[in-house]
DRENDO-1510 file (C-alpha; in Angstrom, 1 decimal, always signed):
<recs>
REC; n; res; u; v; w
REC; 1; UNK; +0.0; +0.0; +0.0 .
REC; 2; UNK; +1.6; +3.5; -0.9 .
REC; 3; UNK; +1.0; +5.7; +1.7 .
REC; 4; UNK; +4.4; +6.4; +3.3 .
REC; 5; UNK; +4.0; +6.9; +7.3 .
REC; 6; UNK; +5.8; +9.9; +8.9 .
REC; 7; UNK; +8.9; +8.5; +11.0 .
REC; 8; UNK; +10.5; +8.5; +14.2 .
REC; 9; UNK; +6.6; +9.0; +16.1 .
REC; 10; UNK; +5.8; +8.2; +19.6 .
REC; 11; UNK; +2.6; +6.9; +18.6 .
REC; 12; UNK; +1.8; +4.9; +15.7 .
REC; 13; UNK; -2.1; +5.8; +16.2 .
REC; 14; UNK; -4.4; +9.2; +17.5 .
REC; 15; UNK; -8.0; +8.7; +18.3 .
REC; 16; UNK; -10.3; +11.9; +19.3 .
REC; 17; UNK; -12.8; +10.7; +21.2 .
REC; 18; UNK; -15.8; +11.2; +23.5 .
REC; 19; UNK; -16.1; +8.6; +25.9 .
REC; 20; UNK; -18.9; +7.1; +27.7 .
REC; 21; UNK; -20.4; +4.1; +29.2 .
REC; 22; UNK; -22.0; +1.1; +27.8 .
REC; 23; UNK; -24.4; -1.0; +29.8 .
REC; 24; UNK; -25.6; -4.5; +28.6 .
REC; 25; UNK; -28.0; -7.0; +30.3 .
REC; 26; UNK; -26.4; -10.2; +30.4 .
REC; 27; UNK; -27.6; -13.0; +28.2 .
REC; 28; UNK; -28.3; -11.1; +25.2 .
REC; 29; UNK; -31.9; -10.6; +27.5 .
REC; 30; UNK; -34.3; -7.5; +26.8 .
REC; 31; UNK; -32.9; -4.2; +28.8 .
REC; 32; UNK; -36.6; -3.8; +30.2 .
REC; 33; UNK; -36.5; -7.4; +31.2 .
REC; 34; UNK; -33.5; -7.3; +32.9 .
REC; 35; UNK; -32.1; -6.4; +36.1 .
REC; 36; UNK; -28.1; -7.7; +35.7 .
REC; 37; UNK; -26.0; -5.9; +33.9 .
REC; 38; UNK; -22.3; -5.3; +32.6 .
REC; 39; UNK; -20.7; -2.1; +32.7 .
REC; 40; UNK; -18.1; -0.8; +29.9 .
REC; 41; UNK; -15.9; +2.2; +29.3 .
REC; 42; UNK; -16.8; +2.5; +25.3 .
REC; 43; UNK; -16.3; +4.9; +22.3 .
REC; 44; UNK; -16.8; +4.3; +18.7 .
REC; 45; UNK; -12.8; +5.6; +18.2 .
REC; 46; UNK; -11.0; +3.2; +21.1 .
REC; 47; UNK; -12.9; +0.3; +19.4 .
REC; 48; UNK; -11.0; +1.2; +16.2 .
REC; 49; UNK; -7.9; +2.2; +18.1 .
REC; 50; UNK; -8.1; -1.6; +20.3 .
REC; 51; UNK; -6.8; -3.3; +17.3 .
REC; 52; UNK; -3.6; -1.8; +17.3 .
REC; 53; UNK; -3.0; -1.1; +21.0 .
REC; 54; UNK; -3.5; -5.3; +21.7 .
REC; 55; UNK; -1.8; -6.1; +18.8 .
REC; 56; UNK; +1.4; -3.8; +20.7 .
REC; 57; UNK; +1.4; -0.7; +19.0 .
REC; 58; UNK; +1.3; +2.6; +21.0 .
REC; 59; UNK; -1.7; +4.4; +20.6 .
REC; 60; UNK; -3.0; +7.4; +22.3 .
REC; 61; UNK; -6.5; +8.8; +23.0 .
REC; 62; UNK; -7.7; +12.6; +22.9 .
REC; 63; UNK; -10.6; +13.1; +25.2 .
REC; 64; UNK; -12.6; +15.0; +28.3 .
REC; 65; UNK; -12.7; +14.1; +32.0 .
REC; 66; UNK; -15.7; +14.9; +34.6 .
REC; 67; UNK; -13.6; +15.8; +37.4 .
REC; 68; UNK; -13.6; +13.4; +40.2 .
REC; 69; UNK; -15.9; +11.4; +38.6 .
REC; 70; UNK; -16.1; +7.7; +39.6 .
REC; 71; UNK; -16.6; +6.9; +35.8 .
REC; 72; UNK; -14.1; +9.2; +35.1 .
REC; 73; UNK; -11.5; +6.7; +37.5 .
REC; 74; UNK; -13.1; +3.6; +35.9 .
REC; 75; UNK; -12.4; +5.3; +31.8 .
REC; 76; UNK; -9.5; +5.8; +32.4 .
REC; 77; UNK; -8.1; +2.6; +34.0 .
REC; 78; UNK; -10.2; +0.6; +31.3 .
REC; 79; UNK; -7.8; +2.7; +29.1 .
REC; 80; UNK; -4.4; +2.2; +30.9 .
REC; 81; UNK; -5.7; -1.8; +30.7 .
REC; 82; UNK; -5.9; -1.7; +26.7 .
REC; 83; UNK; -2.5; -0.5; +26.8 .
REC; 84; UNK; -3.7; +3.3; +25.5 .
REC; 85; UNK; -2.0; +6.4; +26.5 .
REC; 86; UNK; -4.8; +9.4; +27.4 .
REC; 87; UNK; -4.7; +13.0; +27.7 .
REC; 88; UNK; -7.5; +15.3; +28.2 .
REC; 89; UNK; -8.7; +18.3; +30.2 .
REC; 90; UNK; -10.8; +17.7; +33.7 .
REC; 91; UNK; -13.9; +19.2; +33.3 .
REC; 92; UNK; -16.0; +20.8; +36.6 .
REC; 93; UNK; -19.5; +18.8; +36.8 .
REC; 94; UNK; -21.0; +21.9; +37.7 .
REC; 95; UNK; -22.9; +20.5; +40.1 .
REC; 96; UNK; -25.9; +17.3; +39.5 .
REC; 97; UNK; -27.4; +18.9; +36.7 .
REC; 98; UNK; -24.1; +19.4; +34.7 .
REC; 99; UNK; -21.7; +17.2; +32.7 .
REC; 100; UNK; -21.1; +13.4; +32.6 .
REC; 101; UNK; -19.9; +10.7; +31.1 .
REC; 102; UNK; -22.6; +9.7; +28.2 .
REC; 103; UNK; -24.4; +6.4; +28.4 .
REC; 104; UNK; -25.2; +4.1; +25.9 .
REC; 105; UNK; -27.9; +1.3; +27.1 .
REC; 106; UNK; -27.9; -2.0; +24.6 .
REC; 107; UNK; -29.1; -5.2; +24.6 .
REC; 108; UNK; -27.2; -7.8; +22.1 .
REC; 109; UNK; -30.6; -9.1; +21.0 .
REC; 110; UNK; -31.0; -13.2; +20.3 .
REC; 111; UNK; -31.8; -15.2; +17.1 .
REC; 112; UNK; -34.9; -13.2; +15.5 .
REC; 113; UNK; -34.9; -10.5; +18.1 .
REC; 114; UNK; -32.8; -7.7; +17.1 .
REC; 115; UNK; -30.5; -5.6; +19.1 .
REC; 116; UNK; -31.8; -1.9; +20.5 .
REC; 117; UNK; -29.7; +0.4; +21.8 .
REC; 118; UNK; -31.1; +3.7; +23.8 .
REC; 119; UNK; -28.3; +6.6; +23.5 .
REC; 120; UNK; -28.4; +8.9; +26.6 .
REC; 121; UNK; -26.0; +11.5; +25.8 .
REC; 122; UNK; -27.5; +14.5; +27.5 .
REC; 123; UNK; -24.7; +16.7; +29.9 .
REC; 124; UNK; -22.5; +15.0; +27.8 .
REC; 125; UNK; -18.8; +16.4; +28.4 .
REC; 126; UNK; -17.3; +15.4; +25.5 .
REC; 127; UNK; -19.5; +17.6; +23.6 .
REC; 128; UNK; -16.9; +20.3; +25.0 .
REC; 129; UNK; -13.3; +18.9; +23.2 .
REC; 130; UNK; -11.7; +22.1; +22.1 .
REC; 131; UNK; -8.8; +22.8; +20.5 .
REC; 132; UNK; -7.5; +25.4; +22.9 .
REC; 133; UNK; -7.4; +22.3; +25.2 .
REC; 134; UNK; -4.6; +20.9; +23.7 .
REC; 135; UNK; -0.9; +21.4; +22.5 .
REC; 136; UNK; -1.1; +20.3; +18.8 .
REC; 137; UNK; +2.2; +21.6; +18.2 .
REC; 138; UNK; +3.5; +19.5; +20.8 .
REC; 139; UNK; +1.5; +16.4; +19.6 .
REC; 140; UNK; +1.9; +16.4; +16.3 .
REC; 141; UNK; +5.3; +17.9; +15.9 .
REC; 142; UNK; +7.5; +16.9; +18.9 .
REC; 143; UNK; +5.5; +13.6; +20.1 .
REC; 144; UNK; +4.6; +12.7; +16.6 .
REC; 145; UNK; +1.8; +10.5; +15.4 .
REC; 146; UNK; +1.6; +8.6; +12.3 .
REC; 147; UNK; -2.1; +8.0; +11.3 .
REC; 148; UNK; -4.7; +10.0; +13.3 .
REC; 149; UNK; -8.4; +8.2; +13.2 .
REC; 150; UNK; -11.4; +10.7; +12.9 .
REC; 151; UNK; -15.0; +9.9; +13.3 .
REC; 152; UNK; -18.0; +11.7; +12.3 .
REC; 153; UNK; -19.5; +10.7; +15.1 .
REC; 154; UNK; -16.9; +13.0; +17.2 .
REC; 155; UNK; -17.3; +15.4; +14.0 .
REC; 156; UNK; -20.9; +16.0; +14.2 .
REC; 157; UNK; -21.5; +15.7; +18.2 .
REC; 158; UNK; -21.4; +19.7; +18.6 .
REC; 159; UNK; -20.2; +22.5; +17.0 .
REC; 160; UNK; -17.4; +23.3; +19.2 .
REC; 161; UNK; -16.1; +19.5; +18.5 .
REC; 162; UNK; -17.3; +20.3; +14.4 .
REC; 163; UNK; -14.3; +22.1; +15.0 .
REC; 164; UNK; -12.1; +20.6; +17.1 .
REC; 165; UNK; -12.2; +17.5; +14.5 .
REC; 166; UNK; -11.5; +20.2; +11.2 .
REC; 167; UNK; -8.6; +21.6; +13.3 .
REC; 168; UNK; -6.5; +18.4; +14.3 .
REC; 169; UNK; -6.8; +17.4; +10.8 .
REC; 170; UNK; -5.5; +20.7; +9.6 .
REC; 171; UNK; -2.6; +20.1; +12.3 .
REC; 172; UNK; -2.1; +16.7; +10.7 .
REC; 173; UNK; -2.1; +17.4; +7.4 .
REC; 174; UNK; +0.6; +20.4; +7.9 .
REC; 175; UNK; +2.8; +17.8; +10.1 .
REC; 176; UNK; +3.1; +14.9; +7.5 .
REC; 177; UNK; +0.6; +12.7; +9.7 .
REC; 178; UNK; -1.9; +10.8; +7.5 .
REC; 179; UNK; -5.8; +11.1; +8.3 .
REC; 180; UNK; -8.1; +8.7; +8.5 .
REC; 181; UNK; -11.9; +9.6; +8.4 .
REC; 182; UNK; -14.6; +7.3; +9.0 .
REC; 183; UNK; -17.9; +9.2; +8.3 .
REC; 184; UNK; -20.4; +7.6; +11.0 .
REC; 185; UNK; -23.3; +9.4; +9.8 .
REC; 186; UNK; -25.7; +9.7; +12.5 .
REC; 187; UNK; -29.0; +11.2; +11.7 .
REC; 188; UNK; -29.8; +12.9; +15.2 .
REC; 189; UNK; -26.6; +14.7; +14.9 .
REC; 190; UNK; -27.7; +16.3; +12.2 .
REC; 191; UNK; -30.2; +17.7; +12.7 .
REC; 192; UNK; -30.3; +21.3; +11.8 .
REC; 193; UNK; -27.0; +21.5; +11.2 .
REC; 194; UNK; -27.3; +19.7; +7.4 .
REC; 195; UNK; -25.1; +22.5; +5.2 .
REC; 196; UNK; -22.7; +23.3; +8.5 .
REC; 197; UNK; -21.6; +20.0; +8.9 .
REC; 198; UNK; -21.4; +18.9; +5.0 .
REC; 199; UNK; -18.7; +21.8; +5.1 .
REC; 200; UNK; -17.1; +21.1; +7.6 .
REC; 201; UNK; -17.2; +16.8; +6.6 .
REC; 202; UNK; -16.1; +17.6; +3.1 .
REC; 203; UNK; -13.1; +19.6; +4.1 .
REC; 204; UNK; -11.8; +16.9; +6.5 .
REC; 205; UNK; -12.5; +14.6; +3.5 .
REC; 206; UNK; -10.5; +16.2; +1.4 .
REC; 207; UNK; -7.2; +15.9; +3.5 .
REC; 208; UNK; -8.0; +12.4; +4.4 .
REC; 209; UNK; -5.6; +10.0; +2.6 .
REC; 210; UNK; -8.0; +6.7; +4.2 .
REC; 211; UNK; -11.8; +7.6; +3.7 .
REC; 212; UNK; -14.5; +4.7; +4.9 .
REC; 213; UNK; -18.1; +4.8; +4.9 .
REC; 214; UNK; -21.1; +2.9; +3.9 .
REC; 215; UNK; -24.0; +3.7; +1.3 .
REC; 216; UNK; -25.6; +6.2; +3.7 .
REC; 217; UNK; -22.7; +7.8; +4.9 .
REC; 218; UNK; -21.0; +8.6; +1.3 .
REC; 219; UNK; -24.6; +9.7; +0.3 .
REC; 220; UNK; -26.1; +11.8; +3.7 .
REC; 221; UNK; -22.4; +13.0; +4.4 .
REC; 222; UNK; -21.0; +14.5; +0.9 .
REC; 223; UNK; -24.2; +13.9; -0.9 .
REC; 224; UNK; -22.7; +11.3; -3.5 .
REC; 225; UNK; -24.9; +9.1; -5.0 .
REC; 226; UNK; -24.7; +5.4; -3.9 .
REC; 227; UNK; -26.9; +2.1; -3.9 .
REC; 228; UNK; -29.5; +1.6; -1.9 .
REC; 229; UNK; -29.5; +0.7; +2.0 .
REC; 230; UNK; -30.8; -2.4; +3.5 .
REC; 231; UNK; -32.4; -5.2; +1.1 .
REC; 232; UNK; -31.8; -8.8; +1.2 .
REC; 233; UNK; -28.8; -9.7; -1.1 .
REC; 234; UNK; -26.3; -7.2; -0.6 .
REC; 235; UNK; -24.1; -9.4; -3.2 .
REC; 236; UNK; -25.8; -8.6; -5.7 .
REC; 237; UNK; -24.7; -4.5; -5.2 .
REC; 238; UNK; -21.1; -5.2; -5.1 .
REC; 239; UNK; -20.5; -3.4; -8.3 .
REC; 240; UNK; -22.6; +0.0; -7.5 .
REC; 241; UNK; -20.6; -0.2; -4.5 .
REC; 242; UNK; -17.8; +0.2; -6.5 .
REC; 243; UNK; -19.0; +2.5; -8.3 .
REC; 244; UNK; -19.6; +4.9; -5.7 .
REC; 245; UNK; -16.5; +4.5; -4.1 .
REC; 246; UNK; -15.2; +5.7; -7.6 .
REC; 247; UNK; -17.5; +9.1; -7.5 .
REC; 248; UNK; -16.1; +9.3; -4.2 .
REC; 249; UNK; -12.3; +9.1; -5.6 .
REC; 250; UNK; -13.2; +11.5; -8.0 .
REC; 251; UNK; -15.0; +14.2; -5.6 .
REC; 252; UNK; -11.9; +13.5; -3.2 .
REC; 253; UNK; -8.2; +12.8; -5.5 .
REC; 254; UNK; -6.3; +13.0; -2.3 .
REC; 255; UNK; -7.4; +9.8; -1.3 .
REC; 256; UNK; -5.4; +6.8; -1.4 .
REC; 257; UNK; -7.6; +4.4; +0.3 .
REC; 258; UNK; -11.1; +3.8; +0.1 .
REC; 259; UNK; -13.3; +1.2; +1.9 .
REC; 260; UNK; -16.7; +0.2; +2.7 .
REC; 261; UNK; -18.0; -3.0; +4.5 .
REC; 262; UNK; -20.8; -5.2; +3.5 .
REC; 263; UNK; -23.5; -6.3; +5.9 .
REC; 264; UNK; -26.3; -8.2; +5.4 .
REC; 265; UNK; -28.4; -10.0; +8.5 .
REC; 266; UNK; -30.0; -13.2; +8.5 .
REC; 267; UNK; -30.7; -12.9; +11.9 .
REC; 268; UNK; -29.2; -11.4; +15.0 .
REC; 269; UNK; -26.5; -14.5; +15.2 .
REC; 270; UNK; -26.2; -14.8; +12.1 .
REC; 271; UNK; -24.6; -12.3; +9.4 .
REC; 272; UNK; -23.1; -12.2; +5.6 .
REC; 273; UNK; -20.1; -10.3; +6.2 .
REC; 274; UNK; -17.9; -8.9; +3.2 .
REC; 275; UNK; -15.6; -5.6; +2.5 .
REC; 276; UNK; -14.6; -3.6; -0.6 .
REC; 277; UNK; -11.1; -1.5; -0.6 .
REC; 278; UNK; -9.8; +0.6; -3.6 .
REC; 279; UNK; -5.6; +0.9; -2.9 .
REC; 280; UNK; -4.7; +3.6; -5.4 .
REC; 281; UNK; -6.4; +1.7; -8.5 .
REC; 282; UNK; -6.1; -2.0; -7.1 .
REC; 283; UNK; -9.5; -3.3; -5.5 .
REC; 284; UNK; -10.1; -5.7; -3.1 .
REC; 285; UNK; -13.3; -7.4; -2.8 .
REC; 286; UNK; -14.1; -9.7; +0.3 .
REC; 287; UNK; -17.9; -11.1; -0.9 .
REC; 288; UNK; -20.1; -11.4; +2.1 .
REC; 289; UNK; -19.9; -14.8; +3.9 .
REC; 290; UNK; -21.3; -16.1; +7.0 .
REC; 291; UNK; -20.1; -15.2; +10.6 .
REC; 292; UNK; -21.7; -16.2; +14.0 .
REC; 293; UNK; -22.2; -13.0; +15.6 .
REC; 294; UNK; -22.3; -13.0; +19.3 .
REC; 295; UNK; -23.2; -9.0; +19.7 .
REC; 296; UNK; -22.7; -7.3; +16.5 .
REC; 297; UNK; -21.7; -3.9; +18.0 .
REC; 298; UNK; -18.1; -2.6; +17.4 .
REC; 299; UNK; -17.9; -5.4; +14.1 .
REC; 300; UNK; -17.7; -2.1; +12.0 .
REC; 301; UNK; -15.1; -0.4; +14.0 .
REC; 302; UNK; -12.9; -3.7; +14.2 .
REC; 303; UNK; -12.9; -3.7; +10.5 .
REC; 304; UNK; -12.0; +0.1; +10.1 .
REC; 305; UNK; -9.2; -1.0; +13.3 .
REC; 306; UNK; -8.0; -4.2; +11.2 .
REC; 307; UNK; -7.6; -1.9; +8.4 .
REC; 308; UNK; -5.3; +0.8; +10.0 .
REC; 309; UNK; -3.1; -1.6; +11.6 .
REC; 310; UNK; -2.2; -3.2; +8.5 .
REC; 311; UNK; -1.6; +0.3; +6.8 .
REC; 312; UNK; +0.6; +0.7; +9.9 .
REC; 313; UNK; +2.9; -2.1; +9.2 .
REC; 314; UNK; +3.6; -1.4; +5.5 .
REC; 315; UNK; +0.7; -4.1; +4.2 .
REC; 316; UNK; -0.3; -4.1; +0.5 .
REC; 317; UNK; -4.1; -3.3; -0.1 .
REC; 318; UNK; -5.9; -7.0; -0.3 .
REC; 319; UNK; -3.8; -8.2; +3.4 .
REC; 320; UNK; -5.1; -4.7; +4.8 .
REC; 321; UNK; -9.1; -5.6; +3.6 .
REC; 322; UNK; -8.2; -9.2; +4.8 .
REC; 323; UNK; -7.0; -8.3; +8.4 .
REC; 324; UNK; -9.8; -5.9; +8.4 .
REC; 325; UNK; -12.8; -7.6; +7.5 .
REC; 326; UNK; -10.9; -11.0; +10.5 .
REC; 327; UNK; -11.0; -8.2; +13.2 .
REC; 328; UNK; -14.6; -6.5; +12.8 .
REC; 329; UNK; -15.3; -10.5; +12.8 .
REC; 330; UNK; -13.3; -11.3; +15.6 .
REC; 331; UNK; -15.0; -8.2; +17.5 .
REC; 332; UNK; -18.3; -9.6; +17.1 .
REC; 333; UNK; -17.2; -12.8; +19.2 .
REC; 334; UNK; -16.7; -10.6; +22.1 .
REC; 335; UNK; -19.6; -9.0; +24.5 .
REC; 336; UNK; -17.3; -5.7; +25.0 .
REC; 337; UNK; -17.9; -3.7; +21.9 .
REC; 338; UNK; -14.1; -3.9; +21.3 .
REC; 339; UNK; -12.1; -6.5; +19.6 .
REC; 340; UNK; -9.2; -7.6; +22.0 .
REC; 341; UNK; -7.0; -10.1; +19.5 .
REC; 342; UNK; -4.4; -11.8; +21.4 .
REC; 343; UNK; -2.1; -12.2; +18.4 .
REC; 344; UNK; -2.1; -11.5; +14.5 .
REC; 345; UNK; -2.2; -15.4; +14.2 .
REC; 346; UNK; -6.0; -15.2; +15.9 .
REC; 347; UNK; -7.2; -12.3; +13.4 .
REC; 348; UNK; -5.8; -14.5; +10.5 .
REC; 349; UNK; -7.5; -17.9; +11.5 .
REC; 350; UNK; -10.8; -16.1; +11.4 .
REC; 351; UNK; -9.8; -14.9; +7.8 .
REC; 352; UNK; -9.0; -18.7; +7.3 .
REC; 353; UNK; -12.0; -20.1; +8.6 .
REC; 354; UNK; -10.2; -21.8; +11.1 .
REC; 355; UNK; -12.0; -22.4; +14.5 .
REC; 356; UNK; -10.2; -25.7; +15.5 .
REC; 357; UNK; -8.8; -25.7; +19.6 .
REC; 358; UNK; -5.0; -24.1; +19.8 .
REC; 359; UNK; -3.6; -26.2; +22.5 .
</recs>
C-alpha cells in the first residue's frame, strides 16, 4: 500500500474521542427485562484504536474528563488496561445537573430478536473537546503521530467538537501525519446542522488520505450518489458499490484508500459479512460470507481498526481488507464492543476459517 508513514513518532495511532459508558444485560436478555447488567468504558474511536494497542502498537486517546468522577477513575483505568495512552482536560460537573460521562444502554438481542440500543447523551462532556485544550504543536510535531483516526461521530457531536475534528486534521495534514476519516453518519446529529456540517465533513474529507463509509454515509455526508440501504442480497450490489467508491475518488483525488463494509443480516447471530477496498487503482473485494455474531456492535469499528493496523505495518491493499474484514469478525465474538486479539495469528484464523482448539 503506498501511503508512506511519517517517522520516528511516539505513537503509531491518535483517536479523538468522547467517551462514555456502555451498559448490557447479560444474556443477550431485553434491557426492560432485565435487572443484571455489565458495565463498559466504550467509544466508537477506542474500538477502532483496540486493534492496534492489543496487537502492541502505541496508541493514544484525545478526550474529556468529569472531574472526580467515579466513571471518570473507571475510563480511564479501562484505558491504561488496553495498553492506550490518554490526555484530556478535567472538566468541573458543575454541580448534579451538569456534565457526565454519556451512556449508551444495549441489549445484544438473540436469534430473531434484534438488538436496541437507547443513547443517553444529554450533559455529555465530551460535547466540550476544544482545541484550545490541547498542545497540537507539541503532539503532532515533537510527540509525533503517524495516522490520526477521525470519526464523524466525534465530528458532528457539537459545534465546538465540528471544529475541534477540522482543526486536528489541519494540524495533521501540515505535520506529515496521514488522516483517517470514518464518516459515521448519524441522523440525530444532524439535525439542523445539514449545510454546516457537510462543510465542515467535506473539508476533513478532502485531507483524508484513508476515507471509509457505507452507502448512507458517502450519500447523507458528501451527498454522493450510492446504492440503496438495507435489502436482502447485498451481493448482488457489489458493483454500485464500486461504483460509488469511484465518484467518491473523483470528488476526493487526495485519497489513497477507500473502503466500505458489507452487511447483510440473517438474523441477530447470524450475518453475511464482506468488504470492498480501492488501494490507489487496485481493488479488493471480500464477498459477504457467514459469521456467527455473538453482539454485533463494534464489528464495523474492528474492521476500520483491522484496516489501519495493516496500513501501519507497511501491508499491501488486499492483506489490509483481509486483516480488516478478520477483526470486525473477531470483534463480534466478544460481549465488550471492542475487539481484544491476542495475536495476528488469531485475526488471521478467522480470515482462514479456522475455528479448530489451539492447544
Amino acid at each position: 500500500m503506498n501511503i508512506p508513514l511519517k517517522p520516528n513518532c511516539k505513537y503509531a495511532l491518535l483517536v479523538p474521542t468522547s467517551m462514555g459508558l456502555r451498559v448490557t444485560p447479560e444474556s443477550g436478555q431485553p434491557v426492560h427485562s432485565s435487572d443484571l447488567f455489565h458495565l463498559q468504558a466504550t467509544s466508537a474511536e477506542t474500538n477502532v484504536a483496540s486493534i492496534s494497542s492489543y496487537l502492541g502498537l502505541p496508541v493514544k486517546v484525545l478526550t474529556t474528563f468529569v472531574k472526580g468522577s467515579p466513571f471518570a477513575h473507571f475510563i480511564k483505568a479501562n484505558l491504561r488496561s488496553r495498553g492506550m495512552d490518554f490526555e484530556g482536560p478535567e472538566v468541573e460537573q458543575g454541580g448534579p445537573w451538569g456534565y457526565r460521562h454519556q451512556i449508551n444502554v444495549a441489549d445484544s438481542g438473540y436469534g430473531s430478536r434484534g438488538p436496541r440500543v437507547w443513547n443517553d447523551r444529554a450533559g455529555e462532556v465530551g460535547r466540550t473537546l476544544n482545541v484550545k485544550d490541547f498542545d497540537l504543536d507539541r503532539i503532532f510535531g515533537e510527540e509525533g503521530v503517524q495516522i490520526i483516526h477521525l470519526s464523524g461521530l466525534i465530528g458532528a457531536l457539537s459545534p465546538e467538537t465540528s471544529r475541534f475534528c477540522l482543526e486536528l486534521a489541519r494540524a495533521a495534514k501540515k505535520y506529515g501525519t496521514r488522516i483517517s476519516f470514518d464518516l459515521n453518519y448519524r441522523a440525530s446529529f444532524w439535525k439542523g446542522r445539514e449545510q454546516e456540517l457537510h462543510d465542515i465533513f467535506s473539508e476533513i474529507a478532502s485531507y483524508a488520505d484513508i476515507l471509509i463509509g457505507n452507502e448512507e454515509d458517502f450519500q447523507l455526508c458528501l451527498g454522493i450518489e450510492g446504492p440503496e440501504a438495507g435489502g436482502k442480497d447485498i451481493s448482488a450490489k457489489i458493483d454500485s458499490f464500486k461504483e460509488m467508491i469511484r465518484r467518491v475518488k473523483v470528488q476526493y483525488p487526495g485519497g489513497q484508500v477507500f473502503a466500505t463494509t458489507l452487511r447483510q443480516v440473517n438474523h441477530t447471530n447470524s450475518h453475511n459479512w464482506g468488504a470492498i477496498l480501492l488501494d490507489g487503482e487496485d481493488w479488493t473485494v471480500i464477498p459477504p460470507r457467514e459469521i456467527h455474531v455473538l453482539d454485533r456492535i463494534g464489528g464495523g469499528d474492528g474492521f476500520v481498526g483491522g484496516l489501519l493496523y495493516g496500513i501501519l505495518n507497511g501491508w499491501d491493499g488486499e492483506k489490509c481488507a483481509q486483516f480488516g474484514w478478520a477483526s470486525g469478525a473477531l470483534a463480534t465474538t466478544f460481549l465488550t464492543d471492542y475487539a481484544q486479539p491476542a495475536d495476528e495469528e488469531q485475526v488471521w484464523s478467522i480470515w482462514q476459517g479456522n475455528a479448530r482448539v489451539k492447544r
